[in-house]
Backbone as JSON Lines, residues from 0, in Angstrom:
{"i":0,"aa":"X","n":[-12.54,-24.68,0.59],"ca":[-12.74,-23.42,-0.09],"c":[-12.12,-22.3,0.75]}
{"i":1,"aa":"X","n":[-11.49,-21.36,-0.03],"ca":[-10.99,-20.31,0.55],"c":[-11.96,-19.52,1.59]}
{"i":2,"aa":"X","n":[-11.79,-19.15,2.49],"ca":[-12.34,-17.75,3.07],"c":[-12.27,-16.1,2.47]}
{"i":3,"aa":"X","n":[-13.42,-15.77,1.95],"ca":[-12.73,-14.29,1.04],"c":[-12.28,-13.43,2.08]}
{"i":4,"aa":"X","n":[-12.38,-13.45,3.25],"ca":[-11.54,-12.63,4.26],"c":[-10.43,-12.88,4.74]}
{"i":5,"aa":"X","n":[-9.98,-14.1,4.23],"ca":[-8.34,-14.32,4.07],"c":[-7.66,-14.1,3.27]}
{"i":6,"aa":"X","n":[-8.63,-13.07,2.27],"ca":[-7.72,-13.15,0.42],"c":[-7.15,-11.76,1.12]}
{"i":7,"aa":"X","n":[-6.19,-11.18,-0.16],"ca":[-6.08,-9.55,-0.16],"c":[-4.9,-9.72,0.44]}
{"i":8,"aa":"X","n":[-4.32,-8.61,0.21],"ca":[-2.87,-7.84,1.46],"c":[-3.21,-7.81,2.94]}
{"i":9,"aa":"X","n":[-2.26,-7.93,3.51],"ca":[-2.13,-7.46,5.48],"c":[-1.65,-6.1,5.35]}
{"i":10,"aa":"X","n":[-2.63,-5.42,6.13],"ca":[-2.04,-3.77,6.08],"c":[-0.96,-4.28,7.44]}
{"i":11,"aa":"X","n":[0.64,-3.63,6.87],"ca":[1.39,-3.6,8.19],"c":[1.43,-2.65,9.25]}
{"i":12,"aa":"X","n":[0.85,-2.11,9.34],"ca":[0.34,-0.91,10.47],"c":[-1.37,-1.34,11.53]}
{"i":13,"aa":"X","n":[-2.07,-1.86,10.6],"ca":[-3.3,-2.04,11.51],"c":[-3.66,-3.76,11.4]}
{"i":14,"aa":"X","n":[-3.02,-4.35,10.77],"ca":[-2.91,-5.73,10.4],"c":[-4.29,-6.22,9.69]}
{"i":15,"aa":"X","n":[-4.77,-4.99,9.36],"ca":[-6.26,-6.01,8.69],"c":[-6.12,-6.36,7.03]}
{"i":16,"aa":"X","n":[-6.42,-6.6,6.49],"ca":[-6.49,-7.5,5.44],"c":[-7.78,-6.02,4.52]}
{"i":17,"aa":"X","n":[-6.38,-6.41,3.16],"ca":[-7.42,-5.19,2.02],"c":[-7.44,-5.74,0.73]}
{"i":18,"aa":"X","n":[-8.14,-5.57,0.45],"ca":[-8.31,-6.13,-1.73],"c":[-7.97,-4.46,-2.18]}
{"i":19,"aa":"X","n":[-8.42,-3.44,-1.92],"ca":[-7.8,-2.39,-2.9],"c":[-6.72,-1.39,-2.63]}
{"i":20,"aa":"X","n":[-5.7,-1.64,-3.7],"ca":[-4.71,-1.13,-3.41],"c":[-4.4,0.17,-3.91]}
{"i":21,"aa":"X","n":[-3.82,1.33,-3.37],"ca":[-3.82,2.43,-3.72],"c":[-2.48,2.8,-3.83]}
{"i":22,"aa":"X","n":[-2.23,3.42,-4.72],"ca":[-0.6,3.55,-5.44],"c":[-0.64,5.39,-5.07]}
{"i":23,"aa":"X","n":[0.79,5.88,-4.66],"ca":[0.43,7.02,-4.49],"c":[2.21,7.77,-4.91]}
{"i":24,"aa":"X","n":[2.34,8.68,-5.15],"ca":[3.55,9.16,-5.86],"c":[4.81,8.89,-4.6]}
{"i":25,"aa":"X","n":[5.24,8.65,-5.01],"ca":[6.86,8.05,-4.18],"c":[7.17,8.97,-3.1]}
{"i":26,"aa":"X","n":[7.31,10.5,-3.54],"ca":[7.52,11.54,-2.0],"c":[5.84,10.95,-1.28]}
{"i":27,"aa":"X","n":[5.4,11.32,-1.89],"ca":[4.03,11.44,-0.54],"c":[4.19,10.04,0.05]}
{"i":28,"aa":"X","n":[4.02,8.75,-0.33],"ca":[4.57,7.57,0.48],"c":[5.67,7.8,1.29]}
{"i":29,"aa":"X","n":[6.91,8.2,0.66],"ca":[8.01,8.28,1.71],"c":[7.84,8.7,3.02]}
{"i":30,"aa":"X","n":[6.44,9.94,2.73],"ca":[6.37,10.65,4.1],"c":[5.2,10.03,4.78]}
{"i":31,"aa":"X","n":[4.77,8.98,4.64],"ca":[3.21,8.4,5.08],"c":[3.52,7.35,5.7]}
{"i":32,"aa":"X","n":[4.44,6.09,4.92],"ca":[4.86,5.18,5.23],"c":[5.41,4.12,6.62]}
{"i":33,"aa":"X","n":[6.07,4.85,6.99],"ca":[6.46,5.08,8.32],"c":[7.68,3.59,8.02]}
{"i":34,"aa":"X","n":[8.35,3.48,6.71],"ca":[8.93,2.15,6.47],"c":[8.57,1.0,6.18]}
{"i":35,"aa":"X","n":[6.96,0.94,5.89],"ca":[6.05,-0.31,5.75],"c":[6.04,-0.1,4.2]}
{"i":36,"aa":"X","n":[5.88,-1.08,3.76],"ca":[5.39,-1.51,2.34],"c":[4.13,-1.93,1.64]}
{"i":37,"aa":"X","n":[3.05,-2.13,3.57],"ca":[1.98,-2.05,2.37],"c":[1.1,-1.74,3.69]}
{"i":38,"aa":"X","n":[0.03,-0.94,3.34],"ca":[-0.89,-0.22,4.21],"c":[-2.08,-0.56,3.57]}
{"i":39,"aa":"X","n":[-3.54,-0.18,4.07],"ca":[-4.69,-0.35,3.79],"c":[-5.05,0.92,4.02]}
{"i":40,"aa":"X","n":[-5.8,1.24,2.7],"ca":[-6.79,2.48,2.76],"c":[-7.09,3.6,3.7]}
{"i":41,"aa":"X","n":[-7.68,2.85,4.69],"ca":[-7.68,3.64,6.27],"c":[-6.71,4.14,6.98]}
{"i":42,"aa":"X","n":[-5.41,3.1,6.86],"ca":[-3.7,4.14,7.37],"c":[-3.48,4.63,6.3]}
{"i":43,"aa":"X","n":[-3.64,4.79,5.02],"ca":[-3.26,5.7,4.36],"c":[-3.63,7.03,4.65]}
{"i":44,"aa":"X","n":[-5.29,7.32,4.38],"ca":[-5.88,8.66,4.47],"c":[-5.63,8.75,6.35]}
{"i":45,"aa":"X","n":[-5.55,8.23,7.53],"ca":[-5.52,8.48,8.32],"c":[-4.25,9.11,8.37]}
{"i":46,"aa":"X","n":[-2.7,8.3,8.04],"ca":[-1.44,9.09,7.78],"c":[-1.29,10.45,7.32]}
{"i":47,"aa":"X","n":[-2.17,10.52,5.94],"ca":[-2.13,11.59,5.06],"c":[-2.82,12.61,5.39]}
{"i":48,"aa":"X","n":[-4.02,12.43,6.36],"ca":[-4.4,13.55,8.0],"c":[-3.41,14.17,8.51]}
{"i":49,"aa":"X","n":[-2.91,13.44,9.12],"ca":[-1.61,13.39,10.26],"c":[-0.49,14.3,9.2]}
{"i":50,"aa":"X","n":[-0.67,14.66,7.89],"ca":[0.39,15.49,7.73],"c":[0.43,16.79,8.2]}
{"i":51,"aa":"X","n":[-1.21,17.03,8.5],"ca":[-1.54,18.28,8.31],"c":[-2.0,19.21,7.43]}
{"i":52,"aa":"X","n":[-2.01,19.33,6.35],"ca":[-1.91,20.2,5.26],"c":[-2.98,19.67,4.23]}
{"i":53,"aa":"X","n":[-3.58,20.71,3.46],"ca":[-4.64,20.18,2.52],"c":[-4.33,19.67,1.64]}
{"i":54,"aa":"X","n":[-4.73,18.58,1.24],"ca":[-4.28,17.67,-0.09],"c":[-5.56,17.04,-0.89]}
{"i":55,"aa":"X","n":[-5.64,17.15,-2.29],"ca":[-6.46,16.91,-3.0],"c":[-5.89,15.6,-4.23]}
{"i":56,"aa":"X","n":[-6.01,14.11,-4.49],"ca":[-5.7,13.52,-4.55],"c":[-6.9,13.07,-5.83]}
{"i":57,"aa":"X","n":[-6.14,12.93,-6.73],"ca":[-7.65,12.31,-8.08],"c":[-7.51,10.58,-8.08]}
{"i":58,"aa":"X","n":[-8.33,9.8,-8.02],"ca":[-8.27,8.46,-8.25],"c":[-8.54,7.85,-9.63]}
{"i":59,"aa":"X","n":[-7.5,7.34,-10.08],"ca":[-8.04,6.84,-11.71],"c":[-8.17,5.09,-12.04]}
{"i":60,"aa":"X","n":[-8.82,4.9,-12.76],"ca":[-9.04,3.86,-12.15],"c":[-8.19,2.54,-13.2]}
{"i":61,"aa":"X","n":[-7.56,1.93,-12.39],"ca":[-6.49,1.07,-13.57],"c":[-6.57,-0.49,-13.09]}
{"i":62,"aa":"X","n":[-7.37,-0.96,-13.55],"ca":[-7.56,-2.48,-12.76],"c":[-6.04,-3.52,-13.25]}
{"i":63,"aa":"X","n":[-5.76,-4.41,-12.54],"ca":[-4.98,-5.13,-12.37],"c":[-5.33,-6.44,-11.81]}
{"i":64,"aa":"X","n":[-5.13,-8.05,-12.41],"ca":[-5.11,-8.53,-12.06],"c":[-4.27,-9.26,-10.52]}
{"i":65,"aa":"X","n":[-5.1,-10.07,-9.76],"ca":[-4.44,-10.25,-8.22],"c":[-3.23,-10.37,-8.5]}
{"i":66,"aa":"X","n":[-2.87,-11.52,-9.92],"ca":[-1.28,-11.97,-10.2],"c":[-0.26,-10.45,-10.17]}
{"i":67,"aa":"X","n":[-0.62,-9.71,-11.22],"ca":[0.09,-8.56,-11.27],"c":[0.28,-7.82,-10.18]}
{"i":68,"aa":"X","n":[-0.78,-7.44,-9.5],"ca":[-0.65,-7.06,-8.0],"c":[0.28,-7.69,-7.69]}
{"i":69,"aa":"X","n":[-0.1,-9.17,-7.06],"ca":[0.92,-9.61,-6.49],"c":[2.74,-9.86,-6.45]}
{"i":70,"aa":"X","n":[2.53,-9.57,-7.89],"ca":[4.04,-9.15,-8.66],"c":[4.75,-8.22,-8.25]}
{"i":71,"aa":"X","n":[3.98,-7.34,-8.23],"ca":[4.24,-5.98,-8.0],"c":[4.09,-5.48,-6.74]}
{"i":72,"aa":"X","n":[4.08,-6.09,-5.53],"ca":[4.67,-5.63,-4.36],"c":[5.64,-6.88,-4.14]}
{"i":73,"aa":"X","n":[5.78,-7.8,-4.48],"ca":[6.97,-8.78,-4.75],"c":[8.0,-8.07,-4.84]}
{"i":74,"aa":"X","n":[7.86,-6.89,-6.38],"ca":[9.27,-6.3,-6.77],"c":[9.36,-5.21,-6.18]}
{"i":75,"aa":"X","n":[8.3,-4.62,-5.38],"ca":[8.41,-3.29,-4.28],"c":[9.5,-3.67,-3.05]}
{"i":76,"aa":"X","n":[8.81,-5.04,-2.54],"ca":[9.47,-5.24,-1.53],"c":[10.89,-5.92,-1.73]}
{"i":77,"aa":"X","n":[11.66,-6.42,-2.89],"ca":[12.55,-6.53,-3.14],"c":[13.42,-5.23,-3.85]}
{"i":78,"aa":"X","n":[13.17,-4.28,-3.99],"ca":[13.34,-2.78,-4.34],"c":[14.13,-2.24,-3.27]}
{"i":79,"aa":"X","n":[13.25,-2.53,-1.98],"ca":[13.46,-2.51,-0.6],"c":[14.74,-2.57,-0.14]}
{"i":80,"aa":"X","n":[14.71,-3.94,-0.41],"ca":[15.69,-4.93,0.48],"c":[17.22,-4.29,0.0]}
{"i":81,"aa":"X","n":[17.69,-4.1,1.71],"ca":[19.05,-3.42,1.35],"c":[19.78,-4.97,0.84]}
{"i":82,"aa":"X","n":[21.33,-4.22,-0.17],"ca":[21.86,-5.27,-1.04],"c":[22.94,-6.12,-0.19]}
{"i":83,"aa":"X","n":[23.71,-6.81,0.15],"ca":[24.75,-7.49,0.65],"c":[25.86,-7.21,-0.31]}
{"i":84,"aa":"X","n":[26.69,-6.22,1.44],"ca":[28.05,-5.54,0.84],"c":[29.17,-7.06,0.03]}
C-alpha cells in the first residue's frame, strides 16, 4: 500500500511533498518562481513576502482530478523545455 506522504508534488525549492496546488497568474509566477515549476504553498506565500509590496489574492475553488493535475504540469513542464535548434 501506498504511503499518503509519498503521494502529491515535490516542492522544488524546499523539497517537501504537497497535494494542493495553487495556480497563480503568469507575471506574478514569473516573479516568484525563481525558474522552478512547481513550489508548495509555503514557498509560494513566503516568495510572494519577499516581494515586498501588498498583495491581496482571492482563492476560488476549482477541483481537479490527480490525473488532470498531473497532466497539467506534464504540459507546464514541457511548455518549459527549450526546443532543439
Amino acid at each position: 500500500m501506498t504511503d499518503p506522504r509519498d503521494q502529491g508534488c515535490l516542492c522544488q525549492a524546499c523539497g517537501d511533498r504537497y497535494k494542493v496546488d495553487l495556480m497563480l497568474p503568469d507575471e506574478l509566477w514569473a516573479r516568484i518562481s525563481g525558474g522552478k515549476n512547481l513550489l508548495c504553498g509555503r514557498c509560494i506565500m513566503t516568495a510572494m513576502e519577499g516581494l515586498g509590496s501588498f498583495a491581496a489574492l482571492f482563492i476560488r475553488t476549482e477541483v481537479e482530478s490527480a490525473e488532470e493535475l498531473r497532466m497539467r504540469h506534464i504540459r507546464r513542464a514541457l511548455d518549459d523545455t527549450p526546443m532543439p535548434a
